[in-house]
C-alpha positions, 0 to 999 in steps of 0.5 A, a space after each residue: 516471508 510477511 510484510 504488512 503494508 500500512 496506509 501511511 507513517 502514522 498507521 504504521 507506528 500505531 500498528 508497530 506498537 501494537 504488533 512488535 516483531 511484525 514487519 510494516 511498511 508505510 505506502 505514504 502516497 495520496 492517490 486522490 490527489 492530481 492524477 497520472 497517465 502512466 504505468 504505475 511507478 514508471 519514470 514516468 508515473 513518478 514524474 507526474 505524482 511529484 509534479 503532483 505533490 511539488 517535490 522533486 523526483 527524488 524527493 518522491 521515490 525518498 517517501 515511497 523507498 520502503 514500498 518500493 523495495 517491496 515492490 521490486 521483491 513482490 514475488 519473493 513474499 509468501 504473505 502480504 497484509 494490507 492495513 488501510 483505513 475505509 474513508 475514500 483517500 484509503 480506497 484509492 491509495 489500497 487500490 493502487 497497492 493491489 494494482 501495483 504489487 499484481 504488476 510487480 508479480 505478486 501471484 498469491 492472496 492478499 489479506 486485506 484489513 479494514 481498520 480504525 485509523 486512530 486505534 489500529 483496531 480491525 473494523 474487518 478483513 478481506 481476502 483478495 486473490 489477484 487478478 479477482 475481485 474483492 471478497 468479503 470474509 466475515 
């Protein structure tokens, strides 16, 4: 079983018009926005990321529902694909990802796309294996 995690809903429709069939599912956070103090998706940490974000509780794990489904099925996935763009707002929100779906016990390699926010189209590709640093494949 695949899923490919997206950015966020407007990366996620280009991309499912680009790759029909294929299964994507948006992250929809902003990372780089307020902080947190607790551990990743915690009653806790959602508290504190929809203070954040000036929603209610509710309202907070609504836009997260389909990532959080992957989450709490981490392990049942044979290949994740991450599609996130290189400007900051994506390195904190793709970091977050990879930390999130180590917690939740996902133990294999993740491919990691660096794209063209607009287009979709692959700037290139890295593997991360967790528990490791980031490597670069050309």
């Amino acid at each position: 079983m695949k899923v490919n995690i997206t950015a966020g809903e407007c990366l996620n429709r280009i991309l499912q018009g680009k790759y029909p069939g294929e299964c994507f599912v948006p992250f929809n956070e902003a990372m780089n926005q307020g902080t947190y103090s607790a551990p990743l998706f915690s009653e806790e940490f959602v508290r504190e990321r929809a203070a954040v974000h000036g929603v209610s509780e509710a309202e907070y794990l609504e836009k997260l529902s389909e990532f959080m489904e992957v989450l709490k099925h981490a392990g049942e996935y044979d290949e994740i694909v991450l599609w996130f763009g290189d400007e900051p707002f994506c390195v904190a929100n793709r970091q977050t990802v990879l930390d999130a779906l180590r917690g939740f016990g996902y133990r294999r390699s993740i491919l990691l796309n660096i794209v063209n926010e607009e287009t979709g189209d692959i700037i290139r590709q890295e593997t991360v294996a967790t528990g490791s640093s980031i490597e670069l494949r050309r």
